[in-house]
Residue frames as a rotation matrix with the C-alpha (Angstrom) as fourth column:
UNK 1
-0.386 -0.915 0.121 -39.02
0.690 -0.199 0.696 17.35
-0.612 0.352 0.708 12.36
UNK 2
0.669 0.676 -0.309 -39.53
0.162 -0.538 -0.827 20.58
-0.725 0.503 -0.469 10.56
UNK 3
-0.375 -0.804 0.462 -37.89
0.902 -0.202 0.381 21.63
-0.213 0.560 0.801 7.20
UNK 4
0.463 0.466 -0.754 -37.64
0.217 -0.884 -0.413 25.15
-0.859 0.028 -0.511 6.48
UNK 5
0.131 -0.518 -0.845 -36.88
-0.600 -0.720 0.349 26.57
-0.789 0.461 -0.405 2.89
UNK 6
-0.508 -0.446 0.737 -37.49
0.127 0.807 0.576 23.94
-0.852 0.386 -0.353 1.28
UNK 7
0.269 0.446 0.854 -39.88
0.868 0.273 -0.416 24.71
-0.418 0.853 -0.313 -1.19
UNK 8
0.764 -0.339 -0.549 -37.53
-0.548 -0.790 -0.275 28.38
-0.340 0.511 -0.790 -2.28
UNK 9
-0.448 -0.890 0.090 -34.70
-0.450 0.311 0.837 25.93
-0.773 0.334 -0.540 -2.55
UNK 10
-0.542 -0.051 0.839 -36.33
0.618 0.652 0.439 23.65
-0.569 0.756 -0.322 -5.07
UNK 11
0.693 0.237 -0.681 -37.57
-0.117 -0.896 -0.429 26.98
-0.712 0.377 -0.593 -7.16
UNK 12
0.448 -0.727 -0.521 -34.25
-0.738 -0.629 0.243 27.88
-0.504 0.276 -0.818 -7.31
UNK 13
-0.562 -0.689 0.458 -33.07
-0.187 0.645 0.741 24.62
-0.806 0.330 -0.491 -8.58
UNK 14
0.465 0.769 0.439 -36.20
0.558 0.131 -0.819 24.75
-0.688 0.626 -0.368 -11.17
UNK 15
0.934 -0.009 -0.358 -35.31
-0.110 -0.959 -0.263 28.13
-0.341 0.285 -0.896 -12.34
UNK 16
0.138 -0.990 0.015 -31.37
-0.761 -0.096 0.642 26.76
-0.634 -0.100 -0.767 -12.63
UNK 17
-0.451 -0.380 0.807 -31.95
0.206 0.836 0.509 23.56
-0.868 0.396 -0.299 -14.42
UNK 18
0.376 0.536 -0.756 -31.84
-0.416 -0.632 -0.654 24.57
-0.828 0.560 -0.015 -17.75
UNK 19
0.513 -0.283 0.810 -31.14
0.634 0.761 -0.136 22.57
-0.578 0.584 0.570 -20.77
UNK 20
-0.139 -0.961 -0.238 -27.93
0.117 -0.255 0.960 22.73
-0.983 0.105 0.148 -22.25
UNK 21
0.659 0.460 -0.595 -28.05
-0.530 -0.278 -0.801 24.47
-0.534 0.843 0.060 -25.60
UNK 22
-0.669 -0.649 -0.363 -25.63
-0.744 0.594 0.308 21.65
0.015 0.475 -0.880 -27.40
UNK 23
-0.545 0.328 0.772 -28.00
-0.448 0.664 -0.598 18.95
-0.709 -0.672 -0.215 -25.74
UNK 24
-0.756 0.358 -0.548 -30.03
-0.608 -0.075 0.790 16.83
0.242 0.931 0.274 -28.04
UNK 25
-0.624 0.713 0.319 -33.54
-0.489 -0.039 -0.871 15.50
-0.609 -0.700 0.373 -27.46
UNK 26
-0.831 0.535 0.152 -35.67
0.443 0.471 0.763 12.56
0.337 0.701 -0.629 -29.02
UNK 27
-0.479 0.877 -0.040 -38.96
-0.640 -0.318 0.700 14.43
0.601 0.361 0.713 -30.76
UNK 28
-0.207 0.780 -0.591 -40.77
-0.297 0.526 0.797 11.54
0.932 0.340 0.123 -29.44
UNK 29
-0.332 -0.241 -0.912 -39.89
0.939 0.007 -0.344 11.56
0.089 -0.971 0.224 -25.73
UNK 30
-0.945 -0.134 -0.300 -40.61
0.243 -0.899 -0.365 15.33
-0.221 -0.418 0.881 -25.73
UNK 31
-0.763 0.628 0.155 -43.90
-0.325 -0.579 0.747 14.82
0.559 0.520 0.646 -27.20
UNK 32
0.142 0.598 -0.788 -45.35
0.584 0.593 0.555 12.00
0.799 -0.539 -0.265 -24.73
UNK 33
0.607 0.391 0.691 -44.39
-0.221 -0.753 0.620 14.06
0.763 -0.529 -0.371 -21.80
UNK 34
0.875 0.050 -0.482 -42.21
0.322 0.684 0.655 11.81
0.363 -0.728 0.582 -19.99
UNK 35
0.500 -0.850 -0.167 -38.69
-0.042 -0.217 0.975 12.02
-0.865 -0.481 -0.144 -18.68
UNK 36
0.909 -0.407 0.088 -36.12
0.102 0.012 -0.995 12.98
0.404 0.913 0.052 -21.12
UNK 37
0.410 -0.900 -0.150 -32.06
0.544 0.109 0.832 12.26
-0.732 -0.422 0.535 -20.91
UNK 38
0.995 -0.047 0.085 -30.05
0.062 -0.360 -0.931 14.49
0.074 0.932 -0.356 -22.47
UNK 39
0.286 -0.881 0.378 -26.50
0.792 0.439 0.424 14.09
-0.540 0.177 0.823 -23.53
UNK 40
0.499 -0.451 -0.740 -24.10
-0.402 -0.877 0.263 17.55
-0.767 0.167 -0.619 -24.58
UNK 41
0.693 -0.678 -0.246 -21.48
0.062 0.396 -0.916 17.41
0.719 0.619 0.316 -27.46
UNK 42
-0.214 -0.805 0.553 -18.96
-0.907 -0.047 -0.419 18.30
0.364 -0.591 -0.720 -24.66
UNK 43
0.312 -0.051 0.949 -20.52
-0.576 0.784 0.232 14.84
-0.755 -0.619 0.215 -22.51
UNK 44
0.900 0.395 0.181 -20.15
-0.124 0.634 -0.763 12.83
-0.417 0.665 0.620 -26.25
UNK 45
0.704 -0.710 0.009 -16.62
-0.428 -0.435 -0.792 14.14
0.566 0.554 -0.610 -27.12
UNK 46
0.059 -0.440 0.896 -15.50
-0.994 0.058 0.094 13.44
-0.094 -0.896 -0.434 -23.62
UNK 47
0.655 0.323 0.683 -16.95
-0.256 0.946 -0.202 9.73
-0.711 -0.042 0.702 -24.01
UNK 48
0.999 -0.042 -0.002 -15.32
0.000 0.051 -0.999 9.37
0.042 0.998 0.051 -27.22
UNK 49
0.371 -0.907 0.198 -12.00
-0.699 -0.413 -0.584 10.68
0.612 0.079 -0.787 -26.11
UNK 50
0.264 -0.047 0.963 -12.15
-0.814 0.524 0.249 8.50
-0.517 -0.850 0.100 -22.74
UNK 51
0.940 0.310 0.145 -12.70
-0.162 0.776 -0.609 5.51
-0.302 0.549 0.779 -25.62
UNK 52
0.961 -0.267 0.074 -9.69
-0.001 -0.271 -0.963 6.45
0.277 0.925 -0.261 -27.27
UNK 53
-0.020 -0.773 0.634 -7.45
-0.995 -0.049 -0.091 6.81
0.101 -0.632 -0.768 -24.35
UNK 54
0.237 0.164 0.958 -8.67
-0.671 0.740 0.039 3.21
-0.703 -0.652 0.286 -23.23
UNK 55
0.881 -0.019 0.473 -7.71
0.206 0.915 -0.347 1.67
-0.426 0.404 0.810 -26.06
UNK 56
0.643 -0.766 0.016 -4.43
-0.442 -0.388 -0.809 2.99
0.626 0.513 -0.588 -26.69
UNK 57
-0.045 -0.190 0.981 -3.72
-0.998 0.044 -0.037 1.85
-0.036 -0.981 -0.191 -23.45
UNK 58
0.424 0.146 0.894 -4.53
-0.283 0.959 -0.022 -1.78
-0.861 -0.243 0.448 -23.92
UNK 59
0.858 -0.511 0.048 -2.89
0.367 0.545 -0.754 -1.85
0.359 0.665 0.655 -26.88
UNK 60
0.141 -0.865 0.482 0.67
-0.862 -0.347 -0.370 -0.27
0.487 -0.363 -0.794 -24.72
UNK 61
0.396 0.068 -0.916 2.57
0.124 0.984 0.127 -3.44
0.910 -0.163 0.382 -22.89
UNK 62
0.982 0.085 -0.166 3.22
0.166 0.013 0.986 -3.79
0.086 -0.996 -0.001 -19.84
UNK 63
0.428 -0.795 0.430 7.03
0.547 0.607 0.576 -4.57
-0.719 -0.011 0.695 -20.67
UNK 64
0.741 -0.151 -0.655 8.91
-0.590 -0.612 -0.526 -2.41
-0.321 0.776 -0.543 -22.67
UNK 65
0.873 -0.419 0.248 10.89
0.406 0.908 0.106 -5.76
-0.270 0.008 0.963 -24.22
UNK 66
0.727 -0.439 0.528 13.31
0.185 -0.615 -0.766 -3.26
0.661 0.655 -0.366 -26.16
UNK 67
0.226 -0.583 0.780 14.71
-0.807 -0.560 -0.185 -1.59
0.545 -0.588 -0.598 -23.08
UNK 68
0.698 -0.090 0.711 14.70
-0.487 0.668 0.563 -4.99
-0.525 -0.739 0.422 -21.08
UNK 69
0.798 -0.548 0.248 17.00
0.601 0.748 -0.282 -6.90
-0.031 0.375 0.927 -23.97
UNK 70
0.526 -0.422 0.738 18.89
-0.215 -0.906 -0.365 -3.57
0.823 0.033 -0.567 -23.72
UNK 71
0.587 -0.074 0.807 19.63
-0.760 -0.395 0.516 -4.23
0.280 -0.916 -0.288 -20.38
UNK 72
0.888 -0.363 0.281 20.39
0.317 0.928 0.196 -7.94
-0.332 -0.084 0.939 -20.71
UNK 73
0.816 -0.454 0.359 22.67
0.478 0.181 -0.859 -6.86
0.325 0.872 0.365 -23.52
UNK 74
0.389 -0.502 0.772 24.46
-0.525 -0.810 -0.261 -4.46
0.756 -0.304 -0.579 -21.28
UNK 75
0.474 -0.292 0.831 24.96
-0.811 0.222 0.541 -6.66
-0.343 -0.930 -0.131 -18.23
UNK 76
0.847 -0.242 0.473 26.20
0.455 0.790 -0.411 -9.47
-0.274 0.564 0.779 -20.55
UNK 77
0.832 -0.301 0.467 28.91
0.214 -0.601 -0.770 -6.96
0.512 0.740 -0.436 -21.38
UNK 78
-0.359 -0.813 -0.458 30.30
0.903 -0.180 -0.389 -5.67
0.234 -0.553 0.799 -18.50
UNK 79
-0.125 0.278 0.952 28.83
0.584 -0.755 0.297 -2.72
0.802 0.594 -0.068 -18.95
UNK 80
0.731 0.550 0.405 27.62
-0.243 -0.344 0.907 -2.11
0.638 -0.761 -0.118 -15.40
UNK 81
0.492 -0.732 -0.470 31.08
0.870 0.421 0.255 -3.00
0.011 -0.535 0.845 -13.80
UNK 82
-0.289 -0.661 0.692 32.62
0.534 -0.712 -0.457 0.15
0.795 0.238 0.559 -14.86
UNK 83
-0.580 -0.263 -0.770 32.98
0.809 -0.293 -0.510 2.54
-0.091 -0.919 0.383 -11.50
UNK 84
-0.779 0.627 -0.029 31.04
-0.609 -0.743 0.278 5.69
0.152 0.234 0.960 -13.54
UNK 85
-0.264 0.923 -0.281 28.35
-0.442 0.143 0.885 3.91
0.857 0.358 0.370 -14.56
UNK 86
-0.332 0.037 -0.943 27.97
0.848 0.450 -0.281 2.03
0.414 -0.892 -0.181 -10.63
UNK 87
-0.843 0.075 -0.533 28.16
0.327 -0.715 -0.617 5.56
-0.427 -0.695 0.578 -9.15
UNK 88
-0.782 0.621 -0.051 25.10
-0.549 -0.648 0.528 7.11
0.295 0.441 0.848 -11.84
UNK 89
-0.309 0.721 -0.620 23.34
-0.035 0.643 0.765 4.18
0.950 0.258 -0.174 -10.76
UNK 90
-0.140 0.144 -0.980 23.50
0.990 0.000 -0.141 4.42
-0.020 -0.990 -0.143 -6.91
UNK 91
-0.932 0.061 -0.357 22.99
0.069 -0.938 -0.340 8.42
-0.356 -0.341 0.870 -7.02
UNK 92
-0.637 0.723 -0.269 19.77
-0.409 -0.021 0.912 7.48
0.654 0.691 0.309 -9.40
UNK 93
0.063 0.741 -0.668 18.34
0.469 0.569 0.676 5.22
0.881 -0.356 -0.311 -6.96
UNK 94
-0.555 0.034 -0.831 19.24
0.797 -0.266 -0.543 7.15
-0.239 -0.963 0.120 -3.86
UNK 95
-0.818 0.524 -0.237 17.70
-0.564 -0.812 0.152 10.73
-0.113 0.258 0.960 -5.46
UNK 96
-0.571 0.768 -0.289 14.20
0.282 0.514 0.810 8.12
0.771 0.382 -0.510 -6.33
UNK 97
-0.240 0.476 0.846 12.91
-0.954 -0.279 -0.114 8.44
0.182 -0.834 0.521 -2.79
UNK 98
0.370 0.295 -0.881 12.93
-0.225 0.949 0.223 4.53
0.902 0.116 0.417 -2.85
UNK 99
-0.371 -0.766 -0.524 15.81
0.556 0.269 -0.787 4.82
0.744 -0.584 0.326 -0.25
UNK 100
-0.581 0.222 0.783 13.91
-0.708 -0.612 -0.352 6.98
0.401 -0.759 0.512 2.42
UNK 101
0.446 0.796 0.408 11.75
-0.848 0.232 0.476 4.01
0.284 -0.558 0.779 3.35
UNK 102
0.383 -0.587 -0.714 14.94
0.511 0.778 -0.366 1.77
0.770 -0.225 0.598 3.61
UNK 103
-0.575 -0.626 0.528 16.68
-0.166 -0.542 -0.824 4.19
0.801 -0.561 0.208 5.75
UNK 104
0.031 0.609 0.793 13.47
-0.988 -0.100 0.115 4.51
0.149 -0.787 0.598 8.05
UNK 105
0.821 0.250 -0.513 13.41
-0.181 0.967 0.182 0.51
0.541 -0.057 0.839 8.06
UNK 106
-0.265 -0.847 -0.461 17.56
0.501 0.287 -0.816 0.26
0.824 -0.447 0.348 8.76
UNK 107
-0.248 -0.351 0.903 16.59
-0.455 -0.781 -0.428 2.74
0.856 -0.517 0.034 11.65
UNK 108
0.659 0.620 0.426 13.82
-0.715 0.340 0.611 0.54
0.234 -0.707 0.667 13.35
UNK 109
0.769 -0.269 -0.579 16.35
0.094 0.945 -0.315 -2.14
0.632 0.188 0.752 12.96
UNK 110
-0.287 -0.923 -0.255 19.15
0.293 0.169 -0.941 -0.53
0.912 -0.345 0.222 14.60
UNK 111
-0.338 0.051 0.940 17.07
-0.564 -0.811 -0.159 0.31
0.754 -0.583 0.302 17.20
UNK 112
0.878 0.436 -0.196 15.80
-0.359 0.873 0.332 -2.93
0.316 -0.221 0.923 17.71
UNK 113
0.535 -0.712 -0.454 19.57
0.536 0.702 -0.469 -4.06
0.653 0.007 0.757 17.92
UNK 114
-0.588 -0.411 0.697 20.62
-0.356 -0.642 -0.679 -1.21
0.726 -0.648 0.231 20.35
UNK 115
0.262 0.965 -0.013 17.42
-0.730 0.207 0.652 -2.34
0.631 -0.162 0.758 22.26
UNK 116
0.914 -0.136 -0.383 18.68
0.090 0.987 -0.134 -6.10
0.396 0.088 0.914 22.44
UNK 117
-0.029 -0.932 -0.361 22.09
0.299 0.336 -0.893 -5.19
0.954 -0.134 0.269 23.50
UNK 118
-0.562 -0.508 0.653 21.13
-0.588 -0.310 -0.747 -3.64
0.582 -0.804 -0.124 26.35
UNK 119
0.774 0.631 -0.038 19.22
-0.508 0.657 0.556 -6.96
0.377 -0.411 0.830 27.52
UNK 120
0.091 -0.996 -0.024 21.35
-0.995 -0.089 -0.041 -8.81
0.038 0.028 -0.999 29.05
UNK 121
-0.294 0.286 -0.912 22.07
-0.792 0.462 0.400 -12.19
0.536 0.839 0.091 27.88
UNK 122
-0.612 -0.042 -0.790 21.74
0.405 0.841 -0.358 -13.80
0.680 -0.539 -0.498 31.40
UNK 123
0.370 0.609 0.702 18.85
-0.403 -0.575 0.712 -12.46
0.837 -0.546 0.033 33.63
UNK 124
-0.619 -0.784 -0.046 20.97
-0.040 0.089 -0.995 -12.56
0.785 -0.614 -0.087 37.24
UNK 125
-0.194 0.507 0.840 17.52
-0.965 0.053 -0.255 -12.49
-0.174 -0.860 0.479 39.00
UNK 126
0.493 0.665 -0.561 16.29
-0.766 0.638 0.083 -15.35
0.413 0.389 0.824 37.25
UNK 127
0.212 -0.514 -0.831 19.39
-0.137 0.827 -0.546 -17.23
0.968 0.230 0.104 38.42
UNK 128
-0.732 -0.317 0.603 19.46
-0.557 -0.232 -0.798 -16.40
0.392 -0.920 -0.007 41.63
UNK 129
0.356 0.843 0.403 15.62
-0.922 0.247 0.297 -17.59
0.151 -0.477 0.866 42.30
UNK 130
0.345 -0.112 -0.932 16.76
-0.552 0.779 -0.298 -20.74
0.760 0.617 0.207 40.57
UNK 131
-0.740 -0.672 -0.018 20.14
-0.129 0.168 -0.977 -21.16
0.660 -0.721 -0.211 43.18
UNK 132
-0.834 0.055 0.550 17.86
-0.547 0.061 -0.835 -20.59
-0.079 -0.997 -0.021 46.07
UNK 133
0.340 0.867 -0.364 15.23
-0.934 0.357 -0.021 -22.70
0.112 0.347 0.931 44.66
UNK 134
0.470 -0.608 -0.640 17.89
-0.116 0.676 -0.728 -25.69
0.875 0.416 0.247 44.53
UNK 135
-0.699 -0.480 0.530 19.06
-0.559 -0.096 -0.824 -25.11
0.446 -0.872 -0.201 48.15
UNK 136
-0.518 0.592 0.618 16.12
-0.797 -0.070 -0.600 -25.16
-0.312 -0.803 0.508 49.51
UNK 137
-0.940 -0.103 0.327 14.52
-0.004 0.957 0.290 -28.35
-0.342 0.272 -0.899 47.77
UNK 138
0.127 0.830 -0.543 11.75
-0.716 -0.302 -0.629 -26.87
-0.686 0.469 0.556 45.89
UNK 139
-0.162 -0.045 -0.986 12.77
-0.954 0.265 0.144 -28.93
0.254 0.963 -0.085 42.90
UNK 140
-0.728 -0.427 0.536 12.84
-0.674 0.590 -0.445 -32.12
-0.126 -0.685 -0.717 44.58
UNK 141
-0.001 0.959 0.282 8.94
-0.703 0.201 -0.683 -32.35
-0.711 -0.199 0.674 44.67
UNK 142
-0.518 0.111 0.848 7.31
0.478 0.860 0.179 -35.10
-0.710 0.498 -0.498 42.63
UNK 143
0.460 0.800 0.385 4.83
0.756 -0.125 -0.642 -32.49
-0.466 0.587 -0.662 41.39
UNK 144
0.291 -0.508 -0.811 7.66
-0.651 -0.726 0.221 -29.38
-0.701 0.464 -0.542 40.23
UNK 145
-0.593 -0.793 0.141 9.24
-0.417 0.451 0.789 -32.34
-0.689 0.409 -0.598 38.45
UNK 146
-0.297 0.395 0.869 6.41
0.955 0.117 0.273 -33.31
0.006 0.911 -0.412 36.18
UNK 147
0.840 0.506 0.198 5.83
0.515 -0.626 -0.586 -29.42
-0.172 0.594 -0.786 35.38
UNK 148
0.056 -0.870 -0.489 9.21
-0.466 -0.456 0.758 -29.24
-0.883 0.185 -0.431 34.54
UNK 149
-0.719 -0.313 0.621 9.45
0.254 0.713 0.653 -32.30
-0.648 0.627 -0.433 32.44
UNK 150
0.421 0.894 -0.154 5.73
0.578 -0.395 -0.714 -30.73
-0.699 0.211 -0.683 31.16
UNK 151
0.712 0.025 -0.702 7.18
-0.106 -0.984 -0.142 -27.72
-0.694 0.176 -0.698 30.34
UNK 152
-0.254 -0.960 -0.118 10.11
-0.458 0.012 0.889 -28.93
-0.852 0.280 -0.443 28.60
UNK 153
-0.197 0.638 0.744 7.94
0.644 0.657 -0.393 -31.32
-0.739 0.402 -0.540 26.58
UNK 154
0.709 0.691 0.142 6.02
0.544 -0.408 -0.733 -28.48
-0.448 0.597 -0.666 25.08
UNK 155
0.465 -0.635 -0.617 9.12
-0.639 -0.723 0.262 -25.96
-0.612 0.273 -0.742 24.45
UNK 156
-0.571 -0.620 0.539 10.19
-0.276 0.762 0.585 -28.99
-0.774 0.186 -0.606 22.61
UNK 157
-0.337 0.525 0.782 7.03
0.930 0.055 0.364 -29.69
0.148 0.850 -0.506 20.05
């Protein structure tokens, strides 16, 4: 395996990594020679802010109780019987996009039930074998009779 360019590409990434003029550096790390992390006011602010979001957040409930006893307090009323206030609610939930994945659901369904109707509920070959199966004394055997009585068993537990 050959690599080519590899040693202009890491140059250029020498020549590019350049410490960040916000950055701050321990004296005592830069004097031993070793590896040094540095950390921006923009990477510290950020941290800080992140902090700030995350606890505002855990202190927000899950539950806005207010609006829920609101709601009780309304359906305890009547409030939601009234014909406006039925219709603002069904145009609210149909404009959500909640109702596009019922529709697609009612669709599979009625296809399923269009599907089914054209089965029909007696299979006319099935009875026919049967008929000439019964003429002719197929059933009769000792051994069709215990894998009927077999079969029936199991469709049964």
């Amino acid at each position: 395996m050959k690599i080519e360019g590899i040693l202009s590409e890491l140059r250029n990434i020498a020549q590019t990594d350049r410490k960040a003029p916000d950055a701050k550096q321990r004296p005592s790390a830069a004097r031993s020679g070793s590896d040094v992390v540095q950390i921006s006011d923009r990477a510290r602010t950020l941290k800080t802010q992140q902090e700030t979001a995350a606890a505002a957040l855990g202190e927000t409930p899950d539950v806005r109780q207010a609006r829920v006893e609101q709601v009780k307090a309304r359906v305890s009323e009547g409030y939601y019987d009234r014909p406006e206030v039925r219709q603002a609610v069904a145009e609210s939930i149909l404009n959500s996009g909640t109702m596009k994945e019922v529709a697609a659901e009612k669709r599979q369904v009625d296809t399923a039930k269009a599907s089914m109707a054209d089965t029909p509920d007696v299979r006319q070959d099935q009875v026919a074998q049967a008929k000439q199966r019964v003429a002719s004394g197929f059933y009769d055997t000792q051994e069709v009779r215990k894998k009927a009585a077999d079969g029936l068993l199991e469709g049964i537990l």
